[in-house]
C-alpha angles and dihedrals in degrees: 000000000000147000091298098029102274114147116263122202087265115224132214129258141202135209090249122148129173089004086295131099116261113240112225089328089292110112121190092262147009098247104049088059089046093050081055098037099043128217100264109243102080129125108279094249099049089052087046081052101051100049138353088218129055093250107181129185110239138172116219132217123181112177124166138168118269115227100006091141094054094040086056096056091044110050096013146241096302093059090048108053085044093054090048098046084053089052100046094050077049097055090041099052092041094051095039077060114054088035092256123147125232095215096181138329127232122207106282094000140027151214125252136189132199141184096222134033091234103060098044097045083051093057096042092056099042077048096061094034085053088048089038091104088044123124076221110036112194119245125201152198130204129189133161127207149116109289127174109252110219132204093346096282112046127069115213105185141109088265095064092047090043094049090050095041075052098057088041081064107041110105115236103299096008124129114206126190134189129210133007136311107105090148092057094056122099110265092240097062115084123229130201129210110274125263128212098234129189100228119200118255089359111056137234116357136182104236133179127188113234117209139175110261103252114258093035109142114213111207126221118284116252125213 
C-alpha cells in the first residue's frame, strides 16, 4: 500500500541477512539480524529504504504440557482443567516478569515472543524447573530469527515454525534451542554442546538443550 493506504505492486522477499542466506531465521549472531532488520525507530524513509516488507527480529517460545491427554483420561476432566488453569497464572507471571509476551495459547501449551534471546530463554527454562514435579512437566523450543509481522499481531517466518518443531521433540521437561547466542544467556542456564539434529519438515539444525544449574533455589512467585 501506500502512504495512505493505496495498493502498491507488492515485491518478494527472502530470509537474507548480512548478503548471505539465512539459514532457518537464525543468523550467526545477534547483531548481524538487528543491523537488517532495523531497530524500529528509525525515519520512514530510512525504514522504506531498508526493506518493502515489516521484518522484525523476534525470539520464539513454544511450551506445552507432556502427557496432557493422557493426564485428562486418567484422572478426568476436573484435574485437568485445575492443572491447566495453574499453569497458565504460572506462564503468565513468569512471563509478566522477565518482559516476555504471551502471543497465544494453545491448548496445553502456548506461544511466547520476546524482544531478546536472553529474556526469553530465561522464562522458558524457570518455566520447566518450576514444572519439573508435575505429573505433567512442561517441555520448550526456542528459536530466534526475522519473521514478517502481519497484520500487526501475527509472525510468519522459519523461526516460529523451528521453535515449535523444537518443542514437538523435547523430552518431558526438556528445553531445546536452535542457533547461536550463548553469551547472551543468564549465568545461571546451562547450556549443552550443540547437536546437529534432523528436524522434521526443515533440515538439519544445531541444537543445544538449556537447563536450570543445579542448586539453583526458585523463590515463590509474587502477584
Amino acid at each position: 500500500m501506500d502512504a495512505r493506504g493505496g495498493r502498491t505492486e507488492a515485491t518478494a522477499t527472502t530470509w537474507v541477512l548480512d548478503d548471505a542466506a539465512l539459514p532457518l531465521g537464525i543468523s550467526p549472531s545477534y547483531e548481524a539480524q538487528a543491523a537488517r532488520v532495523g531497530t524500529g525507530i528509525e525515519p520512514p524513509a530510512e525504514v522504506a529504504a531498508r526493506l518493502s516488507l515489516p521484518l522484525v527480529l523476534r525470539v520464539f517460545v513454544f511450551v506445552d504440557l507432556s502427557g496432557f491427554t493422557a493426564f485428562t483420561e486418567r484422572e478426568g476432566p476436573h484435574a485437568a482443567t485445575t492443572e491447566l488453569a495453574e499453569f497458565r497464572d504460572v506462564v503468565r507471571r513468569v512471563a509478566a516478569s522477565r518482559g516476555v509476551r504471551v502471543a497465544k495459547w494453545l491448548g496445553d501449551g502456548a506461544m511466547i515472543v520476546g524482544l531478546e534471546l536472553g529474556p526469553a530463554v530465561a522464562t522458558c527454562v524457570e518455566l520447566a524447573a518450576r514444572w519439573a514435579d508435575s505429573p505433567v512437566p512442561m517441555r520448550g523450543g526456542v528459536a530466534i530469527g526475522p519473521v514478517l509481522l502481519f497484520e500487526g499481531d501475527d509472525y510468519v517466518g522459519p523461526s516460529v515454525n523451528l521453535a515449535a518443531r523444537l518443542c514437538d521433540m523435547a523430552a518431558p521437561g526438556e528445553v531445546l534451542a536452535a542457533g547461536t547466542g550463548v553469551d547472551q544467556l543468564p549465568d545461571w542456564v546451562v547450556v549443552s554442546s550443540p547437536v546437529v539434529t534432523e528436524v522434521r519438515g526443515i533440515g538439519e539444525v544445531d541444537v543445544s538443550r538449556l537447563e536450570i544449574a543445579p542448586g539453583l533455589t526458585l523463590p515463590t512467585l509474587l502477584g
